[in-house]
BALOBA-1460 file (C-alpha; in Angstrom, 3 decimals):
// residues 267
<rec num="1" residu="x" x="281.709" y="194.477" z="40.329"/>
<rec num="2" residu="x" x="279.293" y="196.020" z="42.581"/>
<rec num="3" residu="x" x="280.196" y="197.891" z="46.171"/>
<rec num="4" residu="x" x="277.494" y="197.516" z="48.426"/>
<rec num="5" residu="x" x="277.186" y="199.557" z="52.100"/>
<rec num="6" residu="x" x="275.594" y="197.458" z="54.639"/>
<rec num="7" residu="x" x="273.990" y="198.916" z="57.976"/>
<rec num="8" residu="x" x="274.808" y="196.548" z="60.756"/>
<rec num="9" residu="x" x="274.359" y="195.651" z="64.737"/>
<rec num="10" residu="x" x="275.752" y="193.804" z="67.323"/>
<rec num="11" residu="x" x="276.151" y="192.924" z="71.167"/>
<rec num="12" residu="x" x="279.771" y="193.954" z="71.782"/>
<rec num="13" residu="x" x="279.745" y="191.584" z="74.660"/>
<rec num="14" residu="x" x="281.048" y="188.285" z="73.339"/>
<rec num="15" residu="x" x="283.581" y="190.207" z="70.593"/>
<rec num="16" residu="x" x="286.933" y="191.063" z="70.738"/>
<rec num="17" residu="x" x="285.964" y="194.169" z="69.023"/>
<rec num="18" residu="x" x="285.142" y="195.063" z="65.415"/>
<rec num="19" residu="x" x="288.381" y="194.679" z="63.433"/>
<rec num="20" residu="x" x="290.137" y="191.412" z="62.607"/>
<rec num="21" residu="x" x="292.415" y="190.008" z="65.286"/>
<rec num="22" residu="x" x="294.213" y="186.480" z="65.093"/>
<rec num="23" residu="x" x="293.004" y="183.944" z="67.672"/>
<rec num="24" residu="x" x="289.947" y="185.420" z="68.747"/>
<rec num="25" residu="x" x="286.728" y="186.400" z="68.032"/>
<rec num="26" residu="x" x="285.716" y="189.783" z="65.764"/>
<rec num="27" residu="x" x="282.536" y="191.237" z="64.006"/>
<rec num="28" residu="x" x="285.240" y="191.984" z="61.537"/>
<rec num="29" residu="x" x="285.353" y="187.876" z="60.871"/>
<rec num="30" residu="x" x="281.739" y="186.683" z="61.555"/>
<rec num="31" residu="x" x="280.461" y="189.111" z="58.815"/>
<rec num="32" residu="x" x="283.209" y="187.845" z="56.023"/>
<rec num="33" residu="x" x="282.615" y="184.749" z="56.665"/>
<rec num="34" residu="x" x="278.682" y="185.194" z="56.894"/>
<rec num="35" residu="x" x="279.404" y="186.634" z="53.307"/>
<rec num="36" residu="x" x="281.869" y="184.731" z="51.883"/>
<rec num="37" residu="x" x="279.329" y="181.518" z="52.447"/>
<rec num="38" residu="x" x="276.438" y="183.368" z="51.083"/>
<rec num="39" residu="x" x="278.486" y="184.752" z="47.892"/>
<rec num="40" residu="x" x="280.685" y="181.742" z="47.676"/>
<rec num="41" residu="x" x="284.132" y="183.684" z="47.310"/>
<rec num="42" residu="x" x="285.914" y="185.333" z="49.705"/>
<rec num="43" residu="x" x="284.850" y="188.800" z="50.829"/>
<rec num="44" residu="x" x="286.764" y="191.302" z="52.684"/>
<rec num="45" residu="x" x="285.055" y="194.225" z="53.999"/>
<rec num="46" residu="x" x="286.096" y="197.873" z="55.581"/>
<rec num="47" residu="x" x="284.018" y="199.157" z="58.294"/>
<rec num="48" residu="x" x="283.460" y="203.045" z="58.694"/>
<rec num="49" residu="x" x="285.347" y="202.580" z="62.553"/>
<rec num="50" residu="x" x="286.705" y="200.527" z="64.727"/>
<rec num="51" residu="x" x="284.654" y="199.618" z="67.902"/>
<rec num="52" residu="x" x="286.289" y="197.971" z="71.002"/>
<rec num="53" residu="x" x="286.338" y="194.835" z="72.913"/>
<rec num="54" residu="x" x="282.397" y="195.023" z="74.328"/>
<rec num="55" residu="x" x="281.047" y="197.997" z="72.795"/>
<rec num="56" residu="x" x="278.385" y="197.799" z="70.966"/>
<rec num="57" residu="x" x="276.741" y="199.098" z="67.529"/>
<rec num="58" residu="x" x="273.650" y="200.118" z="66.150"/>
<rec num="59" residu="x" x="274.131" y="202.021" z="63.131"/>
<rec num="60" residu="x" x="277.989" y="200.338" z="62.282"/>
<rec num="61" residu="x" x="278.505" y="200.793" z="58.128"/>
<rec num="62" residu="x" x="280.774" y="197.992" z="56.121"/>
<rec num="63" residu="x" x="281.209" y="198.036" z="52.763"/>
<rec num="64" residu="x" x="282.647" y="195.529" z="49.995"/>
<rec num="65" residu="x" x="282.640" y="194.348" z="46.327"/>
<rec num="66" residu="x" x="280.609" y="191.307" z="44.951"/>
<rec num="67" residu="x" x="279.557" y="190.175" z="41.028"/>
<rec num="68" residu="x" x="277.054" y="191.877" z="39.646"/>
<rec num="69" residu="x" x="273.911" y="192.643" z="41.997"/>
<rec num="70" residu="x" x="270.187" y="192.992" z="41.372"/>
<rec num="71" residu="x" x="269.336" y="195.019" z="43.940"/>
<rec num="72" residu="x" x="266.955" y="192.846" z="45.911"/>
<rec num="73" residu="x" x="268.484" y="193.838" z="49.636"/>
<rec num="74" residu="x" x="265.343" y="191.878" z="51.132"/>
<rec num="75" residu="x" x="266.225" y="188.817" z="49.890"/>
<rec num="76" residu="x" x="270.115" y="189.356" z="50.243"/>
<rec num="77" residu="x" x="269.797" y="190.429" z="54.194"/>
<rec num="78" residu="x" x="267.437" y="187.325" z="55.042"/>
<rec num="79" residu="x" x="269.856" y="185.124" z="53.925"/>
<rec num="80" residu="x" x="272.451" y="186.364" z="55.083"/>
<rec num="81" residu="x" x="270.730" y="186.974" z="58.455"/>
<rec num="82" residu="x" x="270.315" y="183.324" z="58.327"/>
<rec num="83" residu="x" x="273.670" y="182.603" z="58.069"/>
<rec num="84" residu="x" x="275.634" y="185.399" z="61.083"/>
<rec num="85" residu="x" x="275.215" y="184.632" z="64.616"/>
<rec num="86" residu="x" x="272.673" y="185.533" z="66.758"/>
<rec num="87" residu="x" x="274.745" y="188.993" z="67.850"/>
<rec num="88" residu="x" x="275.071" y="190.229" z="64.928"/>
<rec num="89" residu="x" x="273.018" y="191.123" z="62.168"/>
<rec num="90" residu="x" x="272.475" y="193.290" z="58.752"/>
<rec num="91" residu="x" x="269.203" y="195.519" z="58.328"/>
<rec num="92" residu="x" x="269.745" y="197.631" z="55.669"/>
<rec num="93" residu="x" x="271.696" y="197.595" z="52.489"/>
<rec num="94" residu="x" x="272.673" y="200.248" z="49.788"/>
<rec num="95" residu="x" x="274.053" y="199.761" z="45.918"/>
<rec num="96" residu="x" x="276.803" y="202.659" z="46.249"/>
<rec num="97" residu="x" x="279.489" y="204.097" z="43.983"/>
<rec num="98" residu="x" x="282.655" y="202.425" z="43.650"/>
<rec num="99" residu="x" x="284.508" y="205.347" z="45.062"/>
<rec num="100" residu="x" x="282.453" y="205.099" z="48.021"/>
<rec num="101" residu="x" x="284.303" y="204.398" z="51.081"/>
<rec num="102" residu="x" x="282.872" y="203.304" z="54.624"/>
<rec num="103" residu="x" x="285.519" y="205.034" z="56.833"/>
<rec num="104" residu="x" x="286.978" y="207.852" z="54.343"/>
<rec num="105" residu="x" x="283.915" y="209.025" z="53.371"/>
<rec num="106" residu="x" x="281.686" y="209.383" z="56.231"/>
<rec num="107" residu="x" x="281.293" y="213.243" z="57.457"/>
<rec num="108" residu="x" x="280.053" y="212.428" z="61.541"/>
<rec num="109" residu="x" x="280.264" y="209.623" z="63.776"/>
<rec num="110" residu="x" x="277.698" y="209.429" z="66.663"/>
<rec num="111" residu="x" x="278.123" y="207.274" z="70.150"/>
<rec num="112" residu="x" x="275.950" y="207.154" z="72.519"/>
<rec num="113" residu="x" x="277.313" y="206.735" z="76.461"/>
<rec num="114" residu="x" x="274.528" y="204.358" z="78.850"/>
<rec num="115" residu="x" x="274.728" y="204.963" z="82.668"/>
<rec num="116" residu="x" x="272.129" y="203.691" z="84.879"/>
<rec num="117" residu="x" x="272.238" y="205.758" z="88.107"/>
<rec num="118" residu="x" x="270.432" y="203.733" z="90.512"/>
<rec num="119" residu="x" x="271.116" y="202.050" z="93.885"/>
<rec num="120" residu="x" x="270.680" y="198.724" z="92.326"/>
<rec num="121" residu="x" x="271.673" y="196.481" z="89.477"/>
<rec num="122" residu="x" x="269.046" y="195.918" z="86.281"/>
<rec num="123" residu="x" x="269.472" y="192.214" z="84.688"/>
<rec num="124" residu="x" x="267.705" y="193.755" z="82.080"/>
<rec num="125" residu="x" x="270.288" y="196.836" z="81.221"/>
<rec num="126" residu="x" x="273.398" y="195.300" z="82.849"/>
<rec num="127" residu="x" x="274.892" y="194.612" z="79.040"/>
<rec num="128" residu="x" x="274.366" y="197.953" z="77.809"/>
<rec num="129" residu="x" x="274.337" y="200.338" z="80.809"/>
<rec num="130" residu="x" x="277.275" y="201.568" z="83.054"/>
<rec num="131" residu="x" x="275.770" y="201.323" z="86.843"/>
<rec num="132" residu="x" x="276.833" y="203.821" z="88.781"/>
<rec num="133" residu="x" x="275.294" y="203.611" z="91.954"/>
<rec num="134" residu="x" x="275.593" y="207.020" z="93.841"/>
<rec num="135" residu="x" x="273.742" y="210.081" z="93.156"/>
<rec num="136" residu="x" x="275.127" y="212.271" z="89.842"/>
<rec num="137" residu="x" x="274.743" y="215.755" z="89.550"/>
<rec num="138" residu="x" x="273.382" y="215.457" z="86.079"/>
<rec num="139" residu="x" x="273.139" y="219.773" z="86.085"/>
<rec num="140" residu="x" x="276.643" y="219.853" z="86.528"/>
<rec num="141" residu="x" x="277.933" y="217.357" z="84.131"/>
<rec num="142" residu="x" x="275.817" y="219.100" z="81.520"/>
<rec num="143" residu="x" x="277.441" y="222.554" z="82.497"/>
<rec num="144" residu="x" x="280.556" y="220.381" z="82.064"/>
<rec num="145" residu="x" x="280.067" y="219.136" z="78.667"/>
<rec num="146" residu="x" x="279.633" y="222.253" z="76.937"/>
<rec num="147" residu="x" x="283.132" y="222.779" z="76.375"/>
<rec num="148" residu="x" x="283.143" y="220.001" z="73.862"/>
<rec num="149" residu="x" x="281.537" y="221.670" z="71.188"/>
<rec num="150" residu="x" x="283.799" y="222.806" z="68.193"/>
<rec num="151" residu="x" x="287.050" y="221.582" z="67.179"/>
<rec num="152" residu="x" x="289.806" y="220.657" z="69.862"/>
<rec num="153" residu="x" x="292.841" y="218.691" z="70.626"/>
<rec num="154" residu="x" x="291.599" y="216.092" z="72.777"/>
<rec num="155" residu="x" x="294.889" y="214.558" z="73.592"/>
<rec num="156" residu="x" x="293.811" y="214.744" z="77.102"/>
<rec num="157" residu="x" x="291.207" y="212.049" z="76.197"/>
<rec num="158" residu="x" x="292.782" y="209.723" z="74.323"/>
<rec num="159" residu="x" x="293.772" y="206.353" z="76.070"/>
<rec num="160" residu="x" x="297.971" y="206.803" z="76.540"/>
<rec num="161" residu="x" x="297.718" y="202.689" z="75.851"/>
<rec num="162" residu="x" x="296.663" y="202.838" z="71.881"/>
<rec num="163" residu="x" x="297.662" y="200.727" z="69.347"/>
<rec num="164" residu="x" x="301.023" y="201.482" z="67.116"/>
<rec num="165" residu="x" x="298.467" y="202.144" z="64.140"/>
<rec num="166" residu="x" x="296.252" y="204.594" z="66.119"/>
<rec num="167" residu="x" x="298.033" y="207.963" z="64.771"/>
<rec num="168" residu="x" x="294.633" y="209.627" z="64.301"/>
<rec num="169" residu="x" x="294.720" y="213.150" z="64.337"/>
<rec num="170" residu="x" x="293.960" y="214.250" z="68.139"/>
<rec num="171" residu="x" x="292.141" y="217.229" z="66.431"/>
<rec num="172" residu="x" x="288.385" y="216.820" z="66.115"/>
<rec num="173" residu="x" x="285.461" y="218.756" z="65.713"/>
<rec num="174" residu="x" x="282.449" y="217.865" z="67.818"/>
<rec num="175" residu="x" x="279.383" y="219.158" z="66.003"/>
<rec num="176" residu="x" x="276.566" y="218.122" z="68.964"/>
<rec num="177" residu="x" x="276.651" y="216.721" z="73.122"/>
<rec num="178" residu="x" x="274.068" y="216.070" z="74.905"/>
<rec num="179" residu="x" x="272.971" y="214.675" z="77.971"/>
<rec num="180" residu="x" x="269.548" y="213.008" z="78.420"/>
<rec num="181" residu="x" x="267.913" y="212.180" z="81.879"/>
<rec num="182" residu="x" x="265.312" y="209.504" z="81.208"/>
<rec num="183" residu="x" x="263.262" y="207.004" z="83.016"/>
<rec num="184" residu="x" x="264.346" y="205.712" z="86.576"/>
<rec num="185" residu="x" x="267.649" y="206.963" z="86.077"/>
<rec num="186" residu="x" x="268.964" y="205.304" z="83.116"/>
<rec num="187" residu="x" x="271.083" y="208.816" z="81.447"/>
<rec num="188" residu="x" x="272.325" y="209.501" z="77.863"/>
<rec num="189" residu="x" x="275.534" y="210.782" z="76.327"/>
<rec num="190" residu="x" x="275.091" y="211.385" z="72.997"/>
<rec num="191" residu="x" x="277.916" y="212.746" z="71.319"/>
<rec num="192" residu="x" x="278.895" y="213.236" z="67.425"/>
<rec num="193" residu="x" x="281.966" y="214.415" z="65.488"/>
<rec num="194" residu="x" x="284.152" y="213.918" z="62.534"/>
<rec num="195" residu="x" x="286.151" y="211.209" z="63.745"/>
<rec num="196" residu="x" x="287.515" y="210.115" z="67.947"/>
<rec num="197" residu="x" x="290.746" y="209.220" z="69.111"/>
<rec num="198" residu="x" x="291.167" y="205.966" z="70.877"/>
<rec num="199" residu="x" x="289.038" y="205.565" z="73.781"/>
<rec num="200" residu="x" x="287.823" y="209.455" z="73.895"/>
<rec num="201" residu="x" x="284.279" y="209.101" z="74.044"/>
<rec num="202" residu="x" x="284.594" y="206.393" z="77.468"/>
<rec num="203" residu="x" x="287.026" y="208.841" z="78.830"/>
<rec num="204" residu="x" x="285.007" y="211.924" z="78.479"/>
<rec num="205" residu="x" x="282.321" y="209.932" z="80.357"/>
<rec num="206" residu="x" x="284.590" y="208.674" z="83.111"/>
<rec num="207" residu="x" x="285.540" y="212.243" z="83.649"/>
<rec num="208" residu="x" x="281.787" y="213.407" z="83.719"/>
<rec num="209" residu="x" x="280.949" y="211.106" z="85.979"/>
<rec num="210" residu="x" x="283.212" y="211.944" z="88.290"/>
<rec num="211" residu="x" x="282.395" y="215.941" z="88.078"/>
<rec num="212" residu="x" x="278.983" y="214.239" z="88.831"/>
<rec num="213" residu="x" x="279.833" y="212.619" z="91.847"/>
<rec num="214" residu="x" x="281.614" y="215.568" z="93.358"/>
<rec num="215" residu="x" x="285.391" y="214.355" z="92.763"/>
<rec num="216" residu="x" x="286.203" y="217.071" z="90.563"/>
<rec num="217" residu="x" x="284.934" y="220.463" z="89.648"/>
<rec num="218" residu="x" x="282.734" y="221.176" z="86.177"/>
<rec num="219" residu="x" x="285.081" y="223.346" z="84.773"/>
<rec num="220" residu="x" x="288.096" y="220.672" z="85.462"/>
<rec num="221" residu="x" x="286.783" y="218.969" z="81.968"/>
<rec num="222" residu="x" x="287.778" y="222.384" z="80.285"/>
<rec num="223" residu="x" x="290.761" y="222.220" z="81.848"/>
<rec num="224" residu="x" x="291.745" y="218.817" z="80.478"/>
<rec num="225" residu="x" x="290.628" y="219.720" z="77.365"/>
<rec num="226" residu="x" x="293.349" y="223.002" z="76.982"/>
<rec num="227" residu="x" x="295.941" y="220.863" z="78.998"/>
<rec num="228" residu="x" x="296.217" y="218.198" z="75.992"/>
<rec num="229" residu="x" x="298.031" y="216.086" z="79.072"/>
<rec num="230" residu="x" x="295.842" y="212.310" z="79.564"/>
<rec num="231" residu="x" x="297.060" y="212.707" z="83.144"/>
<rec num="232" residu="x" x="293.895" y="215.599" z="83.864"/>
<rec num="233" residu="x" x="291.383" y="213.774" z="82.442"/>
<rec num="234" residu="x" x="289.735" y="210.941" z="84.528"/>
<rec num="235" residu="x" x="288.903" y="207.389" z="84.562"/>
<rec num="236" residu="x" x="288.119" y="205.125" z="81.653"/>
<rec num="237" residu="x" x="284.470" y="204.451" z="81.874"/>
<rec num="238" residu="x" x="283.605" y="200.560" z="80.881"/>
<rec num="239" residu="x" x="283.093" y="199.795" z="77.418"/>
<rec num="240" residu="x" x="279.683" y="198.026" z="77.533"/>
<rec num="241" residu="x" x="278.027" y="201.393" z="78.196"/>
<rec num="242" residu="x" x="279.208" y="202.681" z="74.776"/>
<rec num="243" residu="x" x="277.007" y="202.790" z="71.462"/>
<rec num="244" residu="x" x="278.329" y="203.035" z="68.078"/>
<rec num="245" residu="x" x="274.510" y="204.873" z="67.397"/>
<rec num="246" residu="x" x="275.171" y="206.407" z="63.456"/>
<rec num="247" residu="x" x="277.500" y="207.261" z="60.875"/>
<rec num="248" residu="x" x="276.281" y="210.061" z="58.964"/>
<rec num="249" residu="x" x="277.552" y="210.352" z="55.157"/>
<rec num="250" residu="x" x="277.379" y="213.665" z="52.383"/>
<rec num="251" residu="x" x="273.847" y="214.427" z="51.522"/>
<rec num="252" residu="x" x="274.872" y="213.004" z="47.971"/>
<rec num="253" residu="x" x="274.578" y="209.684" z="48.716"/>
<rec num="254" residu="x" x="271.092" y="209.490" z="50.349"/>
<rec num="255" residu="x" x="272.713" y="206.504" z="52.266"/>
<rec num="256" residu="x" x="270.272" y="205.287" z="54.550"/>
<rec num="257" residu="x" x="267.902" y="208.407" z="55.652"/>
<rec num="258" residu="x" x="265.613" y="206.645" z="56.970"/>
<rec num="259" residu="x" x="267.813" y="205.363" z="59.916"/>
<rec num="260" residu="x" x="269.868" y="208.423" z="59.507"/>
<rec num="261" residu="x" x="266.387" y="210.543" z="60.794"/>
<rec num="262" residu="x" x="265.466" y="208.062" z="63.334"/>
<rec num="263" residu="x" x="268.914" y="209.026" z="65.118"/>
<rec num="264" residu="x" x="268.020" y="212.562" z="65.469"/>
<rec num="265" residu="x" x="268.999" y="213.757" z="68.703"/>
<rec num="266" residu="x" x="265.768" y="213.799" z="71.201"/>
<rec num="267" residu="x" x="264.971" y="217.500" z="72.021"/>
């Protein structure tokens, strides 16, 4: 047997997130079966992290096992490519070791948080972008973010509503923020770290946002953060604004640099 890593992407919009769920639809079950036609045996796959009900990915990892391989990921990702929906869709593949593990073994996890700060709506970024339509004090929800850096308990940002099997560790260590201001207000939150809690990355945003619109002071984030209480953070910002952008593995593997580089923070 072979275990292959596959780099995928997809429109969150139509799924019912990225795990398997019964009754509805999942990237989780569109990329097994995708496989299981091409291989002709069932495939299961693990995914390095689960992504929810409309959010997107652009650098999601999935691994399984198949028969023996012979390497040739062009022809392997055009059929297959051929075969998943039009939201979804393979780009790169790696041969890994068989210890390899999507979720266990990644070291960093970046998301990236779309707002469009504009007056009115895009039809163009409505899928992808979080409209917010009064002024934001970008300077002050930078100042805000700062805090994040390093490792905290982010109980305060961590949806009170998870799952039974979400007993992740509220502990995590944020290794890089950052907040871009680009083009006719479309903004940026890029944020990475070892692993999230459920829903921390959209509630960090809904909280920035509102220190951006004046409903709460910058140093209120800080505050949430030390208070490990969900009740002094702020709103849940909408989950089509979120990005799964990269998962970063140990220099050892040399699992797709190439992508890996291209996801280098902008300066």
């Amino acid at each position: 047997m072979t275990r292959v890593a596959l780099l995928i992407e997809y429109s969150g919009r139509l799924f019912h997130g990225s795990q398997f769920q019964v009754g509805v639809r999942t990237v989780q079950e569109e990329l097994e079966k995708g496989l299981t036609v091409l291989l002709r045996r069932p495939i299961k796959v693990i995914f390095s992290g689960r992504t929810d009900t409309g959010v997107h990915a652009r650098g999601q990892v999935a691994h399984f096992d198949m028969d023996d391989f012979d390497g040739d990921f062009y022809r392997f990702l055009w059929a297959l490519n051929g075969i998943l929906p039009d939201d979804l869709s393979a780009y790169e593949g790696a041969i890994v070791p068989e210890d390899f593990h999507a979720r266990y073994s990644a070291k960093e996890r970046i998301y990236v948080y779309r707002i469009l700060n504009r007056q009115q709506r895009s039809p163009t970024l409505a899928h992808n972008h979080y409209l917010v339509r009064q002024p934001l004090d970008v300077e002050a929800m930078v100042s805000a973010a700062g805090c994040l850096l390093g490792t905290h308990d982010f109980t305060s940002f961590r949806a009170s509503s998870r799952s039974i099997d979400d007993e992740t560790s509220p502990l995590c260590s944020v290794q890089r923020v950052q907040m871009l201001k680009l083009d006719e207000g479309q903004l940026e939150f890029w944020i990475g770290a070892n692993h999230f809690v459920y829903n921390m990355v959209r509630i960090i945003v809904g909280t920035l946002v509102e220190i951006g619109l004046g409903k709460r002071a910058p140093e209120s984030l800080s505050q949430a953060l030390s208070g490990r209480d969900r009740n002094l953070s702020g709103t849940t910002a909408p989950a089509h604004g979120l990005t799964m952008q990269m998962v970063r593995y140990p220099e050892s593997l040399r699992l797709f640099e190439e992508s890996a580089e291209k996801c280098k923070l902008p300066i």
